[in-house]
N, C-alpha and C positions, 0 to 999 in steps of 0.2 A: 518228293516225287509225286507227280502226278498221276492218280489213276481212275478208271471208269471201266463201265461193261458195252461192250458193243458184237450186240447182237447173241449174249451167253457168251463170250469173250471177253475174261479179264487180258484187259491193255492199259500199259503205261508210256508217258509222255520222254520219248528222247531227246532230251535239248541241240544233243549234237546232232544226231542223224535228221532232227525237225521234223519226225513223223511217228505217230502213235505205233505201238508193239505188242503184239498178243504176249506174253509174258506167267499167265495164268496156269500152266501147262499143269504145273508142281501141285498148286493150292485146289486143285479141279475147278478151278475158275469161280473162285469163291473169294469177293472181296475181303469179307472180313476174315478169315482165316492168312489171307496175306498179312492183314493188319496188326492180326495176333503174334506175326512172327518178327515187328520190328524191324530193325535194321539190317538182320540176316536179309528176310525179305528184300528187302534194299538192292543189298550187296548183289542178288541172284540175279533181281531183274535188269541191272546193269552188264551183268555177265551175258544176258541174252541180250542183249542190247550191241554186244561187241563180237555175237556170233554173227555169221556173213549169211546162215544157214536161216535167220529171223524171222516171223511170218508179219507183213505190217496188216496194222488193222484200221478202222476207221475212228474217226470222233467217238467218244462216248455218247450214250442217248439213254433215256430212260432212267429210273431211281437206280443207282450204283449198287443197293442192296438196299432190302425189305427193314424198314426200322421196327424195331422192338418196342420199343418205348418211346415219350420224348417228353422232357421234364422243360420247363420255359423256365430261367432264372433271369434275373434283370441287374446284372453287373452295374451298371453306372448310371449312379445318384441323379447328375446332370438329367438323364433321360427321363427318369422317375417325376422329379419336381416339373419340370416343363410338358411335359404330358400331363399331367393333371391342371398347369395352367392353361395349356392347349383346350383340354376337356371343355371347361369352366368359360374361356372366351368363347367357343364356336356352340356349345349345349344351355350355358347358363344362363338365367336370365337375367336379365339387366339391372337387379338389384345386388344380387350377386357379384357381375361384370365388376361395378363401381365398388362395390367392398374391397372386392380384390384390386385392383386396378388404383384404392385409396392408399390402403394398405401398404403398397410396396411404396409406391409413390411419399409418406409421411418415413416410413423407417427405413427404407431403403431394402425390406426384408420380402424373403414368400410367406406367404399367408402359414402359417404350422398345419393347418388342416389339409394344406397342398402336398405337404413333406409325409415321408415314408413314413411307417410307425418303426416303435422303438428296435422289436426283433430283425428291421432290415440292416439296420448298423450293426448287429452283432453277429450273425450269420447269413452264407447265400440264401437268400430265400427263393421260391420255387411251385410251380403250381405244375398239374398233371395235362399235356396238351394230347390233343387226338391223335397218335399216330399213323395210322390208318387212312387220315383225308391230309395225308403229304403228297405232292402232287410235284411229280418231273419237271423237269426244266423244257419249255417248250409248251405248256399246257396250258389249255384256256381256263380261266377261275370261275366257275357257276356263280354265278352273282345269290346271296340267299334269300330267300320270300321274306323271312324278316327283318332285314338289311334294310336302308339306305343310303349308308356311306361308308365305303369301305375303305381301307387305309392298306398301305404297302410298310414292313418292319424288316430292315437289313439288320443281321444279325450271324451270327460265327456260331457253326453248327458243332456239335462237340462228339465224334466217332468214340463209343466206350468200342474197345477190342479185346479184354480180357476180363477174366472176372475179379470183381471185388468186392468186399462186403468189410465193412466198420474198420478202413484203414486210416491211414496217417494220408496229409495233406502230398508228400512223397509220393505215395504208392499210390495216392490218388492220380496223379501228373499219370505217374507206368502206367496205366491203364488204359491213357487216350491214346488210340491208334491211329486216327488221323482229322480230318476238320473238311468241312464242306460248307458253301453259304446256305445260309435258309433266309426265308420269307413269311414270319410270323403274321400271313392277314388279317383284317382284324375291321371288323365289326362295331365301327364307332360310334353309333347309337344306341347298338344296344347296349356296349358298353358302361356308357352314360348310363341307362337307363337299370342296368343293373348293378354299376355302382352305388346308385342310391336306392334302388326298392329291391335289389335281389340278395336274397339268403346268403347265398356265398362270394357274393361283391362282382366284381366286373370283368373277371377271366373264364368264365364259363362260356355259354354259347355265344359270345364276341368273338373268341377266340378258337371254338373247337370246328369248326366248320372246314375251314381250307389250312395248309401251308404249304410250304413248297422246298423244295432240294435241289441244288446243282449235281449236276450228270457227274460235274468231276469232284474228286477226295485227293487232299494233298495230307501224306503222312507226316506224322508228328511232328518227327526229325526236323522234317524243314520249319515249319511251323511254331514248336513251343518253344524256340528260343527266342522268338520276335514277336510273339503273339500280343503285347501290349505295344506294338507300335507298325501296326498293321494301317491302311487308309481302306474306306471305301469309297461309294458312288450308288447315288439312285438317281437312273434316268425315264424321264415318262412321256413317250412319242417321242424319243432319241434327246431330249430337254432335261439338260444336269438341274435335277430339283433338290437334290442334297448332297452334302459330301461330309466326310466324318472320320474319325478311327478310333482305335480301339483302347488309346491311351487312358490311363488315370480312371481302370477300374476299382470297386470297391473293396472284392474281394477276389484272392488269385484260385486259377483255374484248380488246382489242386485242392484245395478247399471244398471248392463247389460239387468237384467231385466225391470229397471224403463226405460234407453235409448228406446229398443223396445216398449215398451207401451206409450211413450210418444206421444198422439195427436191420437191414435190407440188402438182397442181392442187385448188382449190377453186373449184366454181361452184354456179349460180344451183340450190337448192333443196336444197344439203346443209344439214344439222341439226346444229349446236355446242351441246350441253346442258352446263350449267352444273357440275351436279352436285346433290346434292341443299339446300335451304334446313338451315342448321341448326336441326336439331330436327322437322324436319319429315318425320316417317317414323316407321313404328311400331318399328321396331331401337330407337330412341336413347330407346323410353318403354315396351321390353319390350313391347308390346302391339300387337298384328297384328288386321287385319280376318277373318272366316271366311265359309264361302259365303254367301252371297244378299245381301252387303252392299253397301251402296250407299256408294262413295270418289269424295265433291266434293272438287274442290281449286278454289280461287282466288288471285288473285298482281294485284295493283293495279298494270295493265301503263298505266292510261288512267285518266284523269282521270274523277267519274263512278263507274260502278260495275266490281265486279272482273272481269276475266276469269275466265272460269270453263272445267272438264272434268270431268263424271261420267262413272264407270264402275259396273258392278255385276259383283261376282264371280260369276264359275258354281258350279255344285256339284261337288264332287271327282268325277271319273269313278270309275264304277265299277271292279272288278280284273278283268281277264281269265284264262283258267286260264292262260295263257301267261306270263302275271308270276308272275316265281317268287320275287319279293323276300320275300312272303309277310304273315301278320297272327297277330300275337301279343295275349293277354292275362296281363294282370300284374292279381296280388292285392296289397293290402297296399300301394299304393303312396302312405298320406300322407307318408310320410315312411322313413327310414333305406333298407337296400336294397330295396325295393320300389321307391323312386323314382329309385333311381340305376342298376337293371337296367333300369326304362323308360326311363331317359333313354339307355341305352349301348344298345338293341334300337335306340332311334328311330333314331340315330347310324348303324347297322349296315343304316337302307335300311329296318328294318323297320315295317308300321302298326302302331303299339302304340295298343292302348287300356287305358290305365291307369288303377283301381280300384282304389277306396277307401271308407271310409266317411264322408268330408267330401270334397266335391267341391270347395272353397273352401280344402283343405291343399293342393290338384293344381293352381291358376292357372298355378305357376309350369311345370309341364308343359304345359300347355292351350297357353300361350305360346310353346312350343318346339315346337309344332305334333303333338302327342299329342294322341290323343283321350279327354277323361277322360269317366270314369261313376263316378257314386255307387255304391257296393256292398256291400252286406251279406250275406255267405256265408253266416251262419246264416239267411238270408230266402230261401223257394224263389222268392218272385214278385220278389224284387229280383233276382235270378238270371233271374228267367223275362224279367225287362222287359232286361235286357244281351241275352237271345239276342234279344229281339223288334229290339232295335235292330242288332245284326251284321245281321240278316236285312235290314232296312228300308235297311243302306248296303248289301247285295250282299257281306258277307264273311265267306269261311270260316277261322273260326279254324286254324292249323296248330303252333303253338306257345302252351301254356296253362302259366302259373310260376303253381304256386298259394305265396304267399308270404305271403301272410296269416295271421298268428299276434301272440300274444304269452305273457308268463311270469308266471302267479301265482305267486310266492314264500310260504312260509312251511311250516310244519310239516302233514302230512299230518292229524293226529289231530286239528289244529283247524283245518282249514281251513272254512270256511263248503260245506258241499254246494250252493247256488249258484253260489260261486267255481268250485266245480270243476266243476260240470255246463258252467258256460260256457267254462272254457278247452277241454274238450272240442269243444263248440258251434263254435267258433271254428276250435280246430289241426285237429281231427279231421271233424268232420261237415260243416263249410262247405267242407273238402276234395273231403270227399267227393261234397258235392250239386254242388259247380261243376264238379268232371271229370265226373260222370256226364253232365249237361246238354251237354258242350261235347267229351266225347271223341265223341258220336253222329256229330258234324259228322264229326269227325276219320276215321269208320269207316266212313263213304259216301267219302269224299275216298281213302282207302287210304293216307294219311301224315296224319304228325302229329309230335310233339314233347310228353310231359307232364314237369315239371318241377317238382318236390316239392321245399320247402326243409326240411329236418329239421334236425338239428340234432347234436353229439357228445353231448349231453346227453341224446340219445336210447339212446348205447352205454353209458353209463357212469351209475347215478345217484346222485347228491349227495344228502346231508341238508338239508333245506328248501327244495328243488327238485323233490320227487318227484312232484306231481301233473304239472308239465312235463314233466318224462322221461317219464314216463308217456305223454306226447301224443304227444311226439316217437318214442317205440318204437312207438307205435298208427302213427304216418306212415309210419315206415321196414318195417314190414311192409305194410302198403296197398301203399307205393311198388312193394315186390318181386312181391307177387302182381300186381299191375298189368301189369308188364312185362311178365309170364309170358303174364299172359291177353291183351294187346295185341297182341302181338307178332305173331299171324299176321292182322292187319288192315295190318301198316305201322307199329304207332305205336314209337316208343320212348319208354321211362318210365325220368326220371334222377334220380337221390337226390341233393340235394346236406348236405353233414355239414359248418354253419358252424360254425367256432369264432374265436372274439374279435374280432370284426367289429366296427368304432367305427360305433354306433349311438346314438341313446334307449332304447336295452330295455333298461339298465340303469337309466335313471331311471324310467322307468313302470313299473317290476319292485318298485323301491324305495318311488315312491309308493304301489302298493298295501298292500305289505307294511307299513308304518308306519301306515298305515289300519287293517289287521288283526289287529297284532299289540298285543292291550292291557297296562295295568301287572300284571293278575292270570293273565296268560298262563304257564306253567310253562316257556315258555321265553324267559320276558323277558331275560334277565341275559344270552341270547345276543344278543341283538338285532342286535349289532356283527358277529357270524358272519354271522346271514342277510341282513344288509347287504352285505357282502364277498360271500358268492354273489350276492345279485341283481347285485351292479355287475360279478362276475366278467368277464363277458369283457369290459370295457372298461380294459383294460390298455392303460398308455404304448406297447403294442407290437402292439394290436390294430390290424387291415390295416383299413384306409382303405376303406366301405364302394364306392365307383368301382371299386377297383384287386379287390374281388370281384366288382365286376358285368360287368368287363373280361373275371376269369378263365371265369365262367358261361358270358357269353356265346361265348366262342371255343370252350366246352365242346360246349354245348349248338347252336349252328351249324355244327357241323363236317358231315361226311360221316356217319362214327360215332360219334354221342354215348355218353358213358363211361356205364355202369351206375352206377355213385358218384363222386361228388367230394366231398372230404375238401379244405376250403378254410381258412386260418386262418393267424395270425402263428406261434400258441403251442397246438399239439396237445395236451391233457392227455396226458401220460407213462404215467399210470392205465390212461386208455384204450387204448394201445397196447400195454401191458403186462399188462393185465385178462385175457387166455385163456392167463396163465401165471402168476399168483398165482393162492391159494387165495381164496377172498371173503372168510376169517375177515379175512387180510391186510388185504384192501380195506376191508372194514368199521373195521379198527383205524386203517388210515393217516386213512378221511375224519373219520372221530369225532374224531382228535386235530385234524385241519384247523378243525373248524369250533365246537371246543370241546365237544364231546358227551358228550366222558369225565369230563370234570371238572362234570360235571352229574348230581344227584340229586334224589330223591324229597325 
């Protein structure tokens, strides 16, 4: 049977008659004391159901009754292991990614570190959830200050109705009085993030913030005889994003009830949530709701049509000057470091918004709860339309990584003057236009953070690399005048000098260069040389583009951020030796490197 409170009127759902019935008269309109009565209960409210004398009442609205308690257990396994490879693809970093990702791929198996520990296989386990910030059906969700991605959890609400204390798995069952959907929200970064550095792992503030309850409670009766072959549904802006049931849990309901009551009282209106339906949650499909969206869930608790719970999310709160976590922007982040320093800032607490020029290469950030924007550095309105939107969410940039670059290869005398106006365009001027627009913020605020990716190929320059070096020496003095001139506003301005960082810029270096370099070129026969520099710094021993975003960031968030870092597996030797050889030197050692000598007219 179906029932709900509308308006301090307990009512129940008539199948026949097809309209809701005040029914409550007996119980003084107290759900759970109908619940405690069982199937009498039942029997009465059908009895009023066949008087002509009836009073009908309307839909349910509001919490059914004030929860006591609510303990969160996670019934099925499936959920457990895939949420944690959920975690680990949208949180992890890319070194990680690929272990995992190898792993299964060689044995066919999950990573063991992804699997429950051993006490989950041998009783329901269980953690303590907020009861208090359960929230009606119908109600908007406060987005939280320390959030960035939040996630929706269908899950099978568990009505205790009577009291019990250290029973049998039996008298555990008698005890549930009826069942309602809930909505375990849930806090996916922080999650992550207190999975691995908090005290008490990753169910604490992820989780204690919101949840939510359906208006209606279907009694036992109907319910514990099918309860393991129940379906549900999560829809998000009316869009079936998951569907699921409740088959092939690990442990049965009456268990999970006797574990909780074991040594401890349980009475009439605490809350036993199931855990989440497998599949049903955006972790286990990478894919998270964002503000203004509207999360139905359904769970066919009754014969008829589904129970249901909508919520709509709020919009991020603004930042106050008092959050000091702060908001960074990242250039260049479709790919290689660009996207692995916004993923290690988001990690780090900070709002990154990360920028690029395909918003559709960034999803997988957008997902880990980044905020991505289209962007093109050599465009001042695509620039101008990023300030319009910091302005439109209330934030001041305080750390700006201009990272955006890339490396035209080939020979300077023939490079296409296009080629080379745009690698300018690109390393140099989009530099430029985006600090100047975004340091203004930073110099009404009196801090900041500017953060130039250069390059060593800036100190030292190679044959059929020169217009790059070229960009990169144009950077590294910006960088330093920058500093100079920043400095009595608060900001600091940091060089960073990467060398063989495992990226793509070696294959988009290459592509071009094969593009450009035709059979009547006078330095065809090298080909193989300016190949070998394009792919240059991706050497077997080039640092793992994470394991530089790691070092950046500890650089670049400290107290005193360094004036230069000098990042890299394998330092050219050149370069650190170049302010003690003569250049004739230098010139002779790169020539024989890259075949130059053995090259004529």
């Amino acid at each position: 049977m179906r029932l709900g409170m509308d308006r301090g009127a307990l009512v129940a759902w008539d199948p026949d008659g097809k309209e809701w019935v005040v029914v409550g008269e007996r119980w003084n309109h107290d759900l759970l004391a109908f619940l405690a009565d069982g199937e009498e209960a039942v029997r009465e409210a059908e009895r009023v159901f066949a008087d002509p004398e009836r009073a009908s009442g309307r839909a349910p609205g509001g919490l059914p009754f004030a929860p006591a308690s609510l303990r969160a257990f996670a019934l099925w396994e499936s959920h457990m292991v895939n949420g944690a490879r959920g975690m680990v693809a949208v949180f992890g970093s890319s070194g990680v990614r690929r272990l995992t990702r190898g792993f299964e791929a060689v044995t066919g198996r999950v990573l063991p570190p992804l699997r429950p520990k051993a006490n989950y296989y041998r009783e329901p386990q269980f953690y303590m959830g907020n009861h208090r910030s359960v929230l009606p059906d119908g109600a908007d969700v406060a987005w939280p200050s320390f959030a960035q991605v939040l996630d929706f959890e269908l899950e099978l609400g568990v009505v205790i109705a009577r009291e019990v204390r250290d029973c049998t798995p039996a008298e555990g069952l008698a005890a549930i009085g009826g069942f309602v959907v809930m909505n375990d929200w849930s806090a996916r970064d922080t999650q992550w993030d207190d999975t691995r550095r908090g005290t008490f792992g990753g169910v604490v503030k992820a989780k204690t913030f919101a949840g939510a309850m359906s208006a209606v409670v279907v009694t036992a009766d109907e319910v514990l005889p099918r309860w393991r072959d129940l379906t549900g549904r999560a829809l998000v802006n009316g869009e079936v994003w998951a569907q699921g049931s409740t088959a092939s849990p690990l442990h049965d309901l009456g268990a999970a009830v006797a574990y909780a009551a074991r040594g401890e009282s349980l009475g009439p209106g605490e809350i036993l949530s199931s855990g989440t339906l497998p599949g049903c949650c955006g972790l286990e499909m990478r894919r998270f709701p964002r503000p203004g969206d509207e999360v139905h869930l359904e769970l066919d608790l009754a014969a008829g049509e589904p129970v249901t719970l909508t919520n709509t999310l709020g919009a991020r709160p603004r930042r106050t000057s008092e959050d000091k976590r702060g908001v960074a922007v990242v250039t260049g982040c479709d790919s290689g470091i660009g996207k692995e320093l916004a993923r290690e800032l988001h990690r780090r607490g900070r709002t990154v918004y990360a920028t690029g020029l395909k918003a559709e290469a960034m999803n997988d950030l957008a997902a880990a709860g980044l905020r991505v924007a289209a962007l093109d550095v050599t465009d001042p309105a695509s620039v101008n339309a990023l300030i319009k939107r910091l302005a439109a969410d209330g934030e001041t940039v305080d750390l700006l990584v201009n990272n955006a670059g890339y490396g035209a290869m080939g020979p300077v005398i023939e490079m296409p003057i296009a080629d080379v106006r745009r690698q300018y365009e690109v390393n140099v001027f989009g530099l430029l236009t985006t600090t100047q627009q975004l340091a203004q913020g930073m110099i009404e605020a009196g801090r900041g953070t500017i953060v130039n990716i250069g390059s060593t190929s800036g100190l030292l320059t190679s044959p059929f690399a020169g217009v790059y070096c070229s960009t990169k020496s144009a950077v590294h003095a910006l960088t330093d005048a920058m500093r100079m001139e920043l400095a009595p506003f608060g900001i600091a301005v940091v060089r960073i000098e990467p060398n063989q960082i495992r990226t793509r810029f070696g294959d988009t270096a290459t592509a071009g260069l094969t593009a450009r370099i035709s059979a009547d070129s006078r330095y065809f026969r090298l080909r193989d040389a300016m190949t070998s520099r394009a792919q240059g710094s991706q050497t077997s021993n080039a640092m793992p583009a994470d394991a530089f975003a790691r070092k950046v960031a500890d650089a670049v968030l400290s107290d005193k951020p360094p004036i230069r870092l000098r990042l890299g597996r394998e330092v050219w030797p050149y370069t650190l030796l170049k302010p003690f050889l003569p250049s004739r030197r230098i010139d002779a050692i790169l020539s024989n490197r890259f075949g130059l000598d053995r090259l004529s007219a």
